[in-house]
PQR file with spaces between the fields and no chain letter, atoms N, CA, C, O and H, PARSE charges and radii, in Angstrom:
ATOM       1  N    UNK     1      98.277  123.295   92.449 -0.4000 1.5000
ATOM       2  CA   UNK     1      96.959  122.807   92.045 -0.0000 2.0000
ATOM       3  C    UNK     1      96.520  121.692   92.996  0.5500 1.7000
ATOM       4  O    UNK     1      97.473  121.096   93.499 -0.5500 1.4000
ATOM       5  N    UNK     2      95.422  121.306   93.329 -0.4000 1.5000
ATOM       6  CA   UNK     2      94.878  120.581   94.359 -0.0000 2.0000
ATOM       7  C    UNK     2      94.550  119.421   93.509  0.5500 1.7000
ATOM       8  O    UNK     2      94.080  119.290   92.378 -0.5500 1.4000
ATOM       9  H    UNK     2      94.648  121.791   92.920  0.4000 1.0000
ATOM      10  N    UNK     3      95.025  118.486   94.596 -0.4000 1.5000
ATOM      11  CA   UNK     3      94.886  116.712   93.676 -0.0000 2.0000
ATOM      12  C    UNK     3      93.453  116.405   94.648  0.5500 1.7000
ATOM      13  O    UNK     3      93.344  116.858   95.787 -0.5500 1.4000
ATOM      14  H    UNK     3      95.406  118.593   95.514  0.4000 1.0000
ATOM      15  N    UNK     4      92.620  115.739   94.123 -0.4000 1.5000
ATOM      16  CA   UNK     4      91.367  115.133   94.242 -0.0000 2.0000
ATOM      17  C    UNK     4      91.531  113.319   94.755  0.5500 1.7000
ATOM      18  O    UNK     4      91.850  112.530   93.866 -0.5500 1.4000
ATOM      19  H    UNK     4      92.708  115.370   93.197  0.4000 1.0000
ATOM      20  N    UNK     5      91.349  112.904   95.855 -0.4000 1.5000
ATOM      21  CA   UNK     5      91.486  111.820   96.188 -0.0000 2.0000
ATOM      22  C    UNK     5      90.074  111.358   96.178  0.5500 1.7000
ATOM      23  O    UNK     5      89.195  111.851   96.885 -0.5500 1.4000
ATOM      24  H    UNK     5      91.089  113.545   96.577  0.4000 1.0000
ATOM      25  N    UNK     6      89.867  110.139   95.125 -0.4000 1.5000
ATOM      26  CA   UNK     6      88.684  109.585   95.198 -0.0000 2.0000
ATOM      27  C    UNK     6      88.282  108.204   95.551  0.5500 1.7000
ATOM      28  O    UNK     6      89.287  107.494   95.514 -0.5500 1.4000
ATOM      29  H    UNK     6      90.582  109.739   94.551  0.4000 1.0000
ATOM      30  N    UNK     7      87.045  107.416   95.935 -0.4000 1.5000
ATOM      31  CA   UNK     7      86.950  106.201   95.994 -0.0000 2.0000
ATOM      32  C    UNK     7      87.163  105.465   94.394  0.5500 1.7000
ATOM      33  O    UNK     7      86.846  105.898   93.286 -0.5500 1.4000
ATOM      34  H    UNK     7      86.229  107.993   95.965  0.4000 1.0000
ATOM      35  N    UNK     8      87.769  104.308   94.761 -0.4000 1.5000
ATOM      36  CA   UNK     8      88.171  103.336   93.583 -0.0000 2.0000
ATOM      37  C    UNK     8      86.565  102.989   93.227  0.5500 1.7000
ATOM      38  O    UNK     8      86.114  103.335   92.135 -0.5500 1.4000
ATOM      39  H    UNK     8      88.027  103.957   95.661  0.4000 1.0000
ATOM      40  N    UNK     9      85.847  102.385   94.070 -0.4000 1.5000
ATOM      41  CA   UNK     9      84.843  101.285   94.121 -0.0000 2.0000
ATOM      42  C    UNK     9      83.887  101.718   95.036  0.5500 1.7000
ATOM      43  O    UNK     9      84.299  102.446   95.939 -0.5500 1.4000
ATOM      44  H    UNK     9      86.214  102.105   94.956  0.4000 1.0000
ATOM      45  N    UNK    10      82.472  101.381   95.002 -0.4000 1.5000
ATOM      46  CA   UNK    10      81.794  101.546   95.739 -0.0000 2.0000
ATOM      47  C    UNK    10      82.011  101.005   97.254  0.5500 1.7000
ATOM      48  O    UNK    10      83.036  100.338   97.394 -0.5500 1.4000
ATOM      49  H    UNK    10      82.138  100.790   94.269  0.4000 1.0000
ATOM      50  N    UNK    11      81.134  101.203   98.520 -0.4000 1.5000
ATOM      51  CA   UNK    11      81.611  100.550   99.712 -0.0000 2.0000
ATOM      52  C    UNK    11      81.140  101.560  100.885  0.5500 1.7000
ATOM      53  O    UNK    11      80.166  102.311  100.949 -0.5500 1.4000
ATOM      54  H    UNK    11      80.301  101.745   98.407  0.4000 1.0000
ATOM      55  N    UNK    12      82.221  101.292  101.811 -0.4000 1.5000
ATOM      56  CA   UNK    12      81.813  101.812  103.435 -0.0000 2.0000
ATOM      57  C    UNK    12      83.305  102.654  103.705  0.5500 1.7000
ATOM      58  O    UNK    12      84.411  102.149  103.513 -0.5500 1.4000
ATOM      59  H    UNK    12      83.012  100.682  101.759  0.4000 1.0000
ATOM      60  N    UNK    13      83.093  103.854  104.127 -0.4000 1.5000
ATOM      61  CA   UNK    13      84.154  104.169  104.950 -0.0000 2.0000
ATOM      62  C    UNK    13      84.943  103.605  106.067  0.5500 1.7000
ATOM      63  O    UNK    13      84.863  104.203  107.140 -0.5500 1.4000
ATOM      64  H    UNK    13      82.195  104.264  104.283  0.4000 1.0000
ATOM      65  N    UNK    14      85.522  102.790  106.011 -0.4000 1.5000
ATOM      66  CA   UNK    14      85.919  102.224  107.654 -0.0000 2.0000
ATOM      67  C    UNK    14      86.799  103.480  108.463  0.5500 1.7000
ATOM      68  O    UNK    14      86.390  104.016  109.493 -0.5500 1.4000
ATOM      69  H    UNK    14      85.586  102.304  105.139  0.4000 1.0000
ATOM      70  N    UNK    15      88.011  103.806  107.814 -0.4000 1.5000
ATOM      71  CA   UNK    15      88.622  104.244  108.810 -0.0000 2.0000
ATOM      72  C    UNK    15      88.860  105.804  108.193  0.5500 1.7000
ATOM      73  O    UNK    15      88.599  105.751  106.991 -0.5500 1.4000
ATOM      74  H    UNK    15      88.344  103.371  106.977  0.4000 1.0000
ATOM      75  N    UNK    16      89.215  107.008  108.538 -0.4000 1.5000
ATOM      76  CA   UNK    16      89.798  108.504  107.713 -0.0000 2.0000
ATOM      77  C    UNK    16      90.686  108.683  108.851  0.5500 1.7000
ATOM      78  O    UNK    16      90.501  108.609  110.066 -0.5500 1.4000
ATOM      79  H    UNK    16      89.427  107.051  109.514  0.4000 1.0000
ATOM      80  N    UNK    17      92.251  109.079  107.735 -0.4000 1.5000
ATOM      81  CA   UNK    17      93.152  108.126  109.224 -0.0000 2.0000
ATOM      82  C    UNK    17      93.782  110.034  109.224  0.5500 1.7000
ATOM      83  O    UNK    17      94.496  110.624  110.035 -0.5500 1.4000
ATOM      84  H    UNK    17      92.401  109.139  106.748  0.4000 1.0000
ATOM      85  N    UNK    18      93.074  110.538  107.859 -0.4000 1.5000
ATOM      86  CA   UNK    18      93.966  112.395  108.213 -0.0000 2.0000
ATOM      87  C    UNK    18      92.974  112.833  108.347  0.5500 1.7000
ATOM      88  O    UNK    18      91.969  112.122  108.384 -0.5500 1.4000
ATOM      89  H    UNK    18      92.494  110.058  107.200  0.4000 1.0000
ATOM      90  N    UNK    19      92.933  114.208  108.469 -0.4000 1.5000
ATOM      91  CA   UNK    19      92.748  115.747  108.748 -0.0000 2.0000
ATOM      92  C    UNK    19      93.017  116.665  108.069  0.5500 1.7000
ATOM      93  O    UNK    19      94.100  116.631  107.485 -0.5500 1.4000
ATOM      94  H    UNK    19      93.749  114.785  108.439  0.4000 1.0000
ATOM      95  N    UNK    20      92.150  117.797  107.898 -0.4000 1.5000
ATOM      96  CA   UNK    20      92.389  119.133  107.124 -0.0000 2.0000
ATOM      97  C    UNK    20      93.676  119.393  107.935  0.5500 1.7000
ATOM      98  O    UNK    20      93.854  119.026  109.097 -0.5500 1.4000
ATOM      99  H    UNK    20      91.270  117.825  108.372  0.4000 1.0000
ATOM     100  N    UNK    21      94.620  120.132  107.104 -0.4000 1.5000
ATOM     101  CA   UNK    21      96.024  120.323  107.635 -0.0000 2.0000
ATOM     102  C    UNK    21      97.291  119.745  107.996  0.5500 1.7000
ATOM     103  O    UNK    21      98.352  120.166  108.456 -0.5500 1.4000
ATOM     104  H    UNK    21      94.475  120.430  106.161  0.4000 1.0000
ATOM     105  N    UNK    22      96.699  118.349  107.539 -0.4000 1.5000
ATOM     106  CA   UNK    22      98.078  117.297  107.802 -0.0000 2.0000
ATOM     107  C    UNK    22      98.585  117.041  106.531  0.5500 1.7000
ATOM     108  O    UNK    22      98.136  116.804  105.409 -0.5500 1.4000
ATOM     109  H    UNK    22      95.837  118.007  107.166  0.4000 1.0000
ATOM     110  N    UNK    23      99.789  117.180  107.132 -0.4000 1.5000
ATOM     111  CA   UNK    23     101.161  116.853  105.764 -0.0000 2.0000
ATOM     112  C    UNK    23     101.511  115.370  105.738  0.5500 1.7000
ATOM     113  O    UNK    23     101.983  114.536  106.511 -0.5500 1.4000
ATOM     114  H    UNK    23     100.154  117.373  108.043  0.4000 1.0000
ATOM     115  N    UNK    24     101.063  115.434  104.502 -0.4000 1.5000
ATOM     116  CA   UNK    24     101.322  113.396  103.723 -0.0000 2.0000
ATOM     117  C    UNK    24     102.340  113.896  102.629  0.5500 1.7000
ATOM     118  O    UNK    24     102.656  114.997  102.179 -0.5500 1.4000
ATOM     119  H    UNK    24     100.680  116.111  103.875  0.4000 1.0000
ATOM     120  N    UNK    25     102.802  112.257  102.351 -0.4000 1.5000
ATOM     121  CA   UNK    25     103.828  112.203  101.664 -0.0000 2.0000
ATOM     122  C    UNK    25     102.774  111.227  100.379  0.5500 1.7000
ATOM     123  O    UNK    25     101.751  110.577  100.591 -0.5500 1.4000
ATOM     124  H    UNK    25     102.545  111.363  102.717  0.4000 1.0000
ATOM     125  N    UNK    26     103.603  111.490   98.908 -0.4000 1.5000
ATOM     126  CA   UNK    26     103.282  110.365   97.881 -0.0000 2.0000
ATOM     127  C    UNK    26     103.140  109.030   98.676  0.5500 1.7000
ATOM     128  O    UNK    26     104.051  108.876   99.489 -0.5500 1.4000
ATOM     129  H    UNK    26     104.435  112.019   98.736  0.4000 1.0000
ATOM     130  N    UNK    27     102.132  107.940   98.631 -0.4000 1.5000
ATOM     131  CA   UNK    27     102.071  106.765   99.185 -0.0000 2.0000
ATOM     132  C    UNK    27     101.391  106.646  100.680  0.5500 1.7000
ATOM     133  O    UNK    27     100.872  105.551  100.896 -0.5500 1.4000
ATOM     134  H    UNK    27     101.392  108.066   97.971  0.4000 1.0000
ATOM     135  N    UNK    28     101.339  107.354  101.458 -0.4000 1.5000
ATOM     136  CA   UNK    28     100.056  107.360  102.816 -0.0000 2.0000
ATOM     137  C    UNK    28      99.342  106.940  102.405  0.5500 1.7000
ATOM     138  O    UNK    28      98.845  107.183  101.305 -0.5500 1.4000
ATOM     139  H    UNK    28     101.760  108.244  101.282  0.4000 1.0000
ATOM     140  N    UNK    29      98.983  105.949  103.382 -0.4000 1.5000
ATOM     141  CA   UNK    29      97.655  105.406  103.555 -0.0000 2.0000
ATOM     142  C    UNK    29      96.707  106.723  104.549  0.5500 1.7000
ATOM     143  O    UNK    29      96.716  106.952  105.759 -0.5500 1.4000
ATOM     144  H    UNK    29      99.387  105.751  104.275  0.4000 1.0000
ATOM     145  N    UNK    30      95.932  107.407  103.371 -0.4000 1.5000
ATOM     146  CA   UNK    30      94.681  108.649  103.482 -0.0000 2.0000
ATOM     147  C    UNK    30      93.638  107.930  104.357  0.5500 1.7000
ATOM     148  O    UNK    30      93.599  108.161  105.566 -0.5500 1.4000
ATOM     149  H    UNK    30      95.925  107.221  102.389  0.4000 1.0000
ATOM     150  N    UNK    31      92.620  106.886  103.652 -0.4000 1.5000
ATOM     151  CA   UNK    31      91.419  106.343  104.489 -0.0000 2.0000
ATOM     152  C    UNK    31      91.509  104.801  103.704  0.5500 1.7000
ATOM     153  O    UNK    31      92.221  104.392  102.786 -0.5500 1.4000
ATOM     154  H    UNK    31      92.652  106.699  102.670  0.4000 1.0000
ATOM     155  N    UNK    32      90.687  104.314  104.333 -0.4000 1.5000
ATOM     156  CA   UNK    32      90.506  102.528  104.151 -0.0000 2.0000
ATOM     157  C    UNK    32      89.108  102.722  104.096  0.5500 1.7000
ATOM     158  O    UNK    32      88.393  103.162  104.997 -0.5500 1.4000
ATOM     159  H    UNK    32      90.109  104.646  105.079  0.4000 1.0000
ATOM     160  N    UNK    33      88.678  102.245  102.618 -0.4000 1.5000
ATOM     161  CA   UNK    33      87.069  101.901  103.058 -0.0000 2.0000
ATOM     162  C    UNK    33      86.864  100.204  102.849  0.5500 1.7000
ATOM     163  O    UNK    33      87.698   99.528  102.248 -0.5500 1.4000
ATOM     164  H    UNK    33      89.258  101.888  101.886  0.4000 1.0000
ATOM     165  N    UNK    34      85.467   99.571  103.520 -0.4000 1.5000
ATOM     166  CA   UNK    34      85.538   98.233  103.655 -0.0000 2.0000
ATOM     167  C    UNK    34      84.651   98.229  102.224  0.5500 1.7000
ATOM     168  O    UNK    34      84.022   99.229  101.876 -0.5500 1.4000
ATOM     169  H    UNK    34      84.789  100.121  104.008  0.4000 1.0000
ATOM     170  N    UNK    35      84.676   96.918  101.394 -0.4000 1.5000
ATOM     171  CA   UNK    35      84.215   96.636  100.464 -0.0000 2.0000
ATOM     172  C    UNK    35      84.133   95.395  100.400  0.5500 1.7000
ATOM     173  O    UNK    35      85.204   94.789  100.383 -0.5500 1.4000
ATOM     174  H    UNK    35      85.187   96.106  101.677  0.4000 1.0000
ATOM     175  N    UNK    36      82.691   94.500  100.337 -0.4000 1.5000
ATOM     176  CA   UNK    36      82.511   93.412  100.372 -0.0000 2.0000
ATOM     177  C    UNK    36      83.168   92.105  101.553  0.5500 1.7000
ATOM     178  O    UNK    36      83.227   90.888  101.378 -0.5500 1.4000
ATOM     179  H    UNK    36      81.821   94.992  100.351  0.4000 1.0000
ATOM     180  N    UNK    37      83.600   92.943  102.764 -0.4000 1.5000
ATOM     181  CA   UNK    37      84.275   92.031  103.761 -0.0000 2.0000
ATOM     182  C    UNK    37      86.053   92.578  103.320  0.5500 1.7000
ATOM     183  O    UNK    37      87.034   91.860  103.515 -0.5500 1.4000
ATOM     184  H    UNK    37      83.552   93.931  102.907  0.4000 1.0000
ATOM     185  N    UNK    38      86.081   93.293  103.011 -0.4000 1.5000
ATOM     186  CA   UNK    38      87.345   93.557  102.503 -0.0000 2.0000
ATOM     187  C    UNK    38      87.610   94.777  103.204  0.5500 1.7000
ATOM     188  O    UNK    38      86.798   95.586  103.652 -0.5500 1.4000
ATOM     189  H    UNK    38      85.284   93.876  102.853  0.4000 1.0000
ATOM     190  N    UNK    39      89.472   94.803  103.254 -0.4000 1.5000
ATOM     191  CA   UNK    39      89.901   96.380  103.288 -0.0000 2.0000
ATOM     192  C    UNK    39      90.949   97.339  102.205  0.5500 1.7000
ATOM     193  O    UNK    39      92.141   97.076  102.051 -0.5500 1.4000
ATOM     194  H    UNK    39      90.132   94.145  102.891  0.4000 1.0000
ATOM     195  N    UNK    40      90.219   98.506  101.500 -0.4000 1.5000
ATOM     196  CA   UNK    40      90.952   99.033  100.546 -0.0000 2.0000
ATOM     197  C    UNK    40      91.893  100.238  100.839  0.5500 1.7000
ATOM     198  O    UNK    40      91.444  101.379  100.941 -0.5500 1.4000
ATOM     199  H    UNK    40      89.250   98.721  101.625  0.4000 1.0000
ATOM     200  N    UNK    41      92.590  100.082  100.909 -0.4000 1.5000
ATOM     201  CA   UNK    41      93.618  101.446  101.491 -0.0000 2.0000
ATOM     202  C    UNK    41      92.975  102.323  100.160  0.5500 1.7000
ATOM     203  O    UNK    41      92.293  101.911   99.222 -0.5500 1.4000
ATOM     204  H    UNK    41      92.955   99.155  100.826  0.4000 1.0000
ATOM     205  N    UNK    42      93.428  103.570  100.441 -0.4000 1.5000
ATOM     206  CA   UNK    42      93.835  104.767   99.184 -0.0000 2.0000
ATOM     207  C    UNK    42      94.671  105.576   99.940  0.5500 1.7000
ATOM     208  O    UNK    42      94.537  106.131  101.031 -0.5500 1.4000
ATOM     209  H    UNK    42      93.982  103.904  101.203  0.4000 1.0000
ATOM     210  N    UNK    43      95.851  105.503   98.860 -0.4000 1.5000
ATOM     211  CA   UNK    43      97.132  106.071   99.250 -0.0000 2.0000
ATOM     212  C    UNK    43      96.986  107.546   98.650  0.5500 1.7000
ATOM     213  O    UNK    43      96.062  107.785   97.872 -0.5500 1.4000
ATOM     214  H    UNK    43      95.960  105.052   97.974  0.4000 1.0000
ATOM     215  N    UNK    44      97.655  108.266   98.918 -0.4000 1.5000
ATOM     216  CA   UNK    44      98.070  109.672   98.698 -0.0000 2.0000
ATOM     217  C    UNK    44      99.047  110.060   97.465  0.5500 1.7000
ATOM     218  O    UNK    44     100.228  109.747   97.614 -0.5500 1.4000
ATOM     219  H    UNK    44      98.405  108.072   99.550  0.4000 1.0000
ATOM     220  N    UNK    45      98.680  110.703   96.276 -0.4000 1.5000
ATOM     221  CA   UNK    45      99.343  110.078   94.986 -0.0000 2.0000
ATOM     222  C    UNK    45     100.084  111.337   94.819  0.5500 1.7000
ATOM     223  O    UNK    45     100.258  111.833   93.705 -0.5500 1.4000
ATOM     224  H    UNK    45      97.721  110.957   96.155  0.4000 1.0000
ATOM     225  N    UNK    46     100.573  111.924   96.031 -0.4000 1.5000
ATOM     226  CA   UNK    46     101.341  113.633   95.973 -0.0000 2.0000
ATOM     227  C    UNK    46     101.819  113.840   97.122  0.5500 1.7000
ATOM     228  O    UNK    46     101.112  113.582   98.096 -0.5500 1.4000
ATOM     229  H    UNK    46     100.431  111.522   96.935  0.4000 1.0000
ATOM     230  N    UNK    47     102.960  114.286   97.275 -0.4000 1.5000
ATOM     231  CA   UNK    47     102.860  115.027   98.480 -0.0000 2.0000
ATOM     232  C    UNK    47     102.357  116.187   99.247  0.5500 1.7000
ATOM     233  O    UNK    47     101.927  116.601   98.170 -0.5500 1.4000
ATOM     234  H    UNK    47     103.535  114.496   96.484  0.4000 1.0000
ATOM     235  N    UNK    48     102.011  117.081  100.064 -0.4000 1.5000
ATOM     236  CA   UNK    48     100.839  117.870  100.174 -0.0000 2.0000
ATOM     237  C    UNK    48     100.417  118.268  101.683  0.5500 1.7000
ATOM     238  O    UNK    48     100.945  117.680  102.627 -0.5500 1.4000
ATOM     239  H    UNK    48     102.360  116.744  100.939  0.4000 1.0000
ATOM     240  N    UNK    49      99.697  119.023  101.837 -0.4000 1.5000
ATOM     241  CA   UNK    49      98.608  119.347  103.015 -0.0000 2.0000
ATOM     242  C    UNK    49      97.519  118.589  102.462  0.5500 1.7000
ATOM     243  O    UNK    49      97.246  118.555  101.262 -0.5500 1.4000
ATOM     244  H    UNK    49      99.268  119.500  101.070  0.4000 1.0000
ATOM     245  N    UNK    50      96.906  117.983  103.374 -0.4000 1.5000
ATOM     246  CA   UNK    50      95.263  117.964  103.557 -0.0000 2.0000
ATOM     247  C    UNK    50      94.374  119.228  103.409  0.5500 1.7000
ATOM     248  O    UNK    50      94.922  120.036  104.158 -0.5500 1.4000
ATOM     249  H    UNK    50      97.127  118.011  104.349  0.4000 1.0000
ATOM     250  N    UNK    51      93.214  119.886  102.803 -0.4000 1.5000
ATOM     251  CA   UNK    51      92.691  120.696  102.642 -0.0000 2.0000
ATOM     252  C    UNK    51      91.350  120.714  103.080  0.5500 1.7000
ATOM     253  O    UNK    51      90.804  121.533  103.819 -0.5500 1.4000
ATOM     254  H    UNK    51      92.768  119.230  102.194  0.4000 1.0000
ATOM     255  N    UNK    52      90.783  119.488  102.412 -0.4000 1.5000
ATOM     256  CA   UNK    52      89.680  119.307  103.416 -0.0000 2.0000
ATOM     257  C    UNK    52      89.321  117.511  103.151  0.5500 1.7000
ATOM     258  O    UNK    52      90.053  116.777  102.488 -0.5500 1.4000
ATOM     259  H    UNK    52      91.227  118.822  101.812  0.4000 1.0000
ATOM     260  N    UNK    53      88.019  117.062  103.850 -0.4000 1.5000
ATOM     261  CA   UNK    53      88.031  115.692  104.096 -0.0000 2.0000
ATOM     262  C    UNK    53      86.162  115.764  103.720  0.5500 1.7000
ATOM     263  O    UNK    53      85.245  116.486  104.112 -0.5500 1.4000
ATOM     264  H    UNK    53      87.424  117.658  104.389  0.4000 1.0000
ATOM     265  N    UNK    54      86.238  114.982  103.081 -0.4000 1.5000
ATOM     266  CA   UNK    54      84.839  115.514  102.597 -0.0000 2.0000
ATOM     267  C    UNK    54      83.588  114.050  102.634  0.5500 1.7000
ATOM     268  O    UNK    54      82.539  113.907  102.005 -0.5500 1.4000
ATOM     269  H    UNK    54      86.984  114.396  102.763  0.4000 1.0000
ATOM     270  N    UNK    55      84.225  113.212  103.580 -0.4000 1.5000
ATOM     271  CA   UNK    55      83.188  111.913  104.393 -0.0000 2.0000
ATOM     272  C    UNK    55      84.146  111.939  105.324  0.5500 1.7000
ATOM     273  O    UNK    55      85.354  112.175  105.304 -0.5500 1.4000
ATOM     274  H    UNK    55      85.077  113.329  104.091  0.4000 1.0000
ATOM     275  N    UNK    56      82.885  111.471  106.651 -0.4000 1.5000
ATOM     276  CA   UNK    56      82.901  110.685  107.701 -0.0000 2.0000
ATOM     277  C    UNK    56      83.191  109.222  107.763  0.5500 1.7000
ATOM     278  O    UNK    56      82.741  108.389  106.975 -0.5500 1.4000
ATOM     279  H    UNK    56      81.904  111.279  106.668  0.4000 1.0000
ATOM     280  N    UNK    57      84.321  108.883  109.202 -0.4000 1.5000
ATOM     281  CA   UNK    57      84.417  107.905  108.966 -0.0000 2.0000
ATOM     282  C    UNK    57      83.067  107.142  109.582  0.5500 1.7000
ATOM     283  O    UNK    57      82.247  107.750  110.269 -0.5500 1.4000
ATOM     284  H    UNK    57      84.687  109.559  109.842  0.4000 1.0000
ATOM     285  N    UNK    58      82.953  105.813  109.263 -0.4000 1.5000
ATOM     286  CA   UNK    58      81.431  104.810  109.696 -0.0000 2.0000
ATOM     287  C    UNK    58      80.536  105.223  108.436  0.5500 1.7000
ATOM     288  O    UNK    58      79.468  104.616  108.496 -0.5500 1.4000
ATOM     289  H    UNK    58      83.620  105.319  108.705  0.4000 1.0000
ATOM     290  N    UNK    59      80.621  106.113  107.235 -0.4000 1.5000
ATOM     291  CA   UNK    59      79.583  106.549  106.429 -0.0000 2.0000
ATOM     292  C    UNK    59      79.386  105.373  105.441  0.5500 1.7000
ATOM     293  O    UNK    59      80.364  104.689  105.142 -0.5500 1.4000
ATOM     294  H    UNK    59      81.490  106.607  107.186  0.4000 1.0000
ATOM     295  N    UNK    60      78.461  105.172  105.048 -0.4000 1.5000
ATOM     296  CA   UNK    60      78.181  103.598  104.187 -0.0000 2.0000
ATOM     297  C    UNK    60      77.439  104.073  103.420  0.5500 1.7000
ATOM     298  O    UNK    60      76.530  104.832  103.757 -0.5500 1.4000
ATOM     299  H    UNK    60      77.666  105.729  105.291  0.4000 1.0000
ATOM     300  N    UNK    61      77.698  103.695  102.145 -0.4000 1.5000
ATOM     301  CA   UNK    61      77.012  103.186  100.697 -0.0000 2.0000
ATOM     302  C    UNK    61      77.234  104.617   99.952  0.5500 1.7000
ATOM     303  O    UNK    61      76.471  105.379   99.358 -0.5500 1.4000
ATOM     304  H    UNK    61      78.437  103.079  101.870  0.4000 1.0000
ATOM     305  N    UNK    62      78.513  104.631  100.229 -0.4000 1.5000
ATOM     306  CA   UNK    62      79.442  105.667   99.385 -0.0000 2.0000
ATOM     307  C    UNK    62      79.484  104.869   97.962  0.5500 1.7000
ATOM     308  O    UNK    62      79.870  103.704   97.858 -0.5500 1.4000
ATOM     309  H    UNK    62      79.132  104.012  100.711  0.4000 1.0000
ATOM     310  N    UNK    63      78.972  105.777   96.752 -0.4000 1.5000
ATOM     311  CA   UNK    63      79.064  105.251   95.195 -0.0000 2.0000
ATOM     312  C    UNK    63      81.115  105.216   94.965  0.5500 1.7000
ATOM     313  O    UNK    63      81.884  105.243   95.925 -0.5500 1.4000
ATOM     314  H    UNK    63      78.658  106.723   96.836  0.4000 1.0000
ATOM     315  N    UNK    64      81.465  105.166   93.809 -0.4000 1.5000
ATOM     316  CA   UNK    64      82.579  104.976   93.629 -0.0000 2.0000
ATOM     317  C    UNK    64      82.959  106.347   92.639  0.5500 1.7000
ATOM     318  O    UNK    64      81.960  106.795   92.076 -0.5500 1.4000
ATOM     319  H    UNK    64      80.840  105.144   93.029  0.4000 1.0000
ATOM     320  N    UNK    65      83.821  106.836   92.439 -0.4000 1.5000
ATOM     321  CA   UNK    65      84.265  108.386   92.075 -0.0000 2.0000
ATOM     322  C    UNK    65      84.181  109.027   92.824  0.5500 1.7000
ATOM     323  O    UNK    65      84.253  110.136   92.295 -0.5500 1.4000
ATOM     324  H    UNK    65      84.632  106.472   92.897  0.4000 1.0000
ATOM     325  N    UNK    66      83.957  109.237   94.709 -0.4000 1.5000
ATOM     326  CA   UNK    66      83.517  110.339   95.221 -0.0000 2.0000
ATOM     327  C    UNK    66      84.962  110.738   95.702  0.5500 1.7000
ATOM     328  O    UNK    66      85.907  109.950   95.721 -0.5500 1.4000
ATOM     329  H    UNK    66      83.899  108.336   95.139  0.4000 1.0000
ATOM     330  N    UNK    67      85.023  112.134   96.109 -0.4000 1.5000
ATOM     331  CA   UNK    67      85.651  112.889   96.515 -0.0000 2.0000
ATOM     332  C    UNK    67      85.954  112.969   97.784  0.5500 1.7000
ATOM     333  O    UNK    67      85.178  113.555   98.539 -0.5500 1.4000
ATOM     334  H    UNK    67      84.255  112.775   96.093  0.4000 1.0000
ATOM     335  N    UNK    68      87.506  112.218   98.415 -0.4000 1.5000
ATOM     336  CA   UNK    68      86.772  111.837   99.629 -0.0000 2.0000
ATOM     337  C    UNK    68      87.871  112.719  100.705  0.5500 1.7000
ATOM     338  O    UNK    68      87.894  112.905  101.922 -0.5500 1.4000
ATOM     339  H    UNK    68      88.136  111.742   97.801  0.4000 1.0000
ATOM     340  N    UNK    69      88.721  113.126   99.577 -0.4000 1.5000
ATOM     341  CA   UNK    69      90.449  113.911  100.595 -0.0000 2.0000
ATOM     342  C    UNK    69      91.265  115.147   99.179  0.5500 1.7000
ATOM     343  O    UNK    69      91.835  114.924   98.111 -0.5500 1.4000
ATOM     344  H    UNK    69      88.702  112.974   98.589  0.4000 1.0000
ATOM     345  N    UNK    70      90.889  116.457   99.966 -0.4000 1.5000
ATOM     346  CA   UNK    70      91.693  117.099   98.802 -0.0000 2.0000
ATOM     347  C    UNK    70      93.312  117.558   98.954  0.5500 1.7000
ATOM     348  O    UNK    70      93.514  118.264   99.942 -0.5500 1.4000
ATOM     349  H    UNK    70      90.426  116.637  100.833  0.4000 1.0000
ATOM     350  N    UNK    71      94.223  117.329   98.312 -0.4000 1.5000
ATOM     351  CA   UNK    71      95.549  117.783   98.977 -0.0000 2.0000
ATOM     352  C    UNK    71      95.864  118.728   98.199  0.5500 1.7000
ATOM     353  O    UNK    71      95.752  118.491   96.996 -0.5500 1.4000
ATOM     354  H    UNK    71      94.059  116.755   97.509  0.4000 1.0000
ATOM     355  N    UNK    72      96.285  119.895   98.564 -0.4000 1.5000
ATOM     356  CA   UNK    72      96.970  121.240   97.950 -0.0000 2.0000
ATOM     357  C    UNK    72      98.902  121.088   98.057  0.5500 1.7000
ATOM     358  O    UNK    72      99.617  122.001   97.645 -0.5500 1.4000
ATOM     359  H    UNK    72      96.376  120.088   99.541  0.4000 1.0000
């Protein structure tokens, strides 16, 4: 079943550090978005392929729940 990686909080994409097809482990750091002068990792809560990546990195005024990394 495919796990859904979402934003915590509203914000900016800074960095999307995978790719459709890359193998992560439980705990990777997936993407960092900036929030208020800040940086938020979101880790990878499975181990898995990447499936698809569904923002660009530099994309700004991403709401919070979005869908941003799917792992199968």
């Amino acid at each position: 079943m495919a796990e859904e990686v979402r934003t915590q909080t509203a914000g900016n994409m800074w960095k999307v550090l995978v790719k459709a097809g890359d193998k992560v482990a439980a705990g990777d750091t997936l993407f960092i978005m900036e929030v208020m002068k800040m940086e938020v990792p979101h880790e990878a809560p499975c181990d898995g392929t990447v499936k698809t990546v569904e923002v660009e990195e530099g994309q700004e005024g991403l709401d919070a729940d979005v869908v941003v990394v799917v792992i199968e």
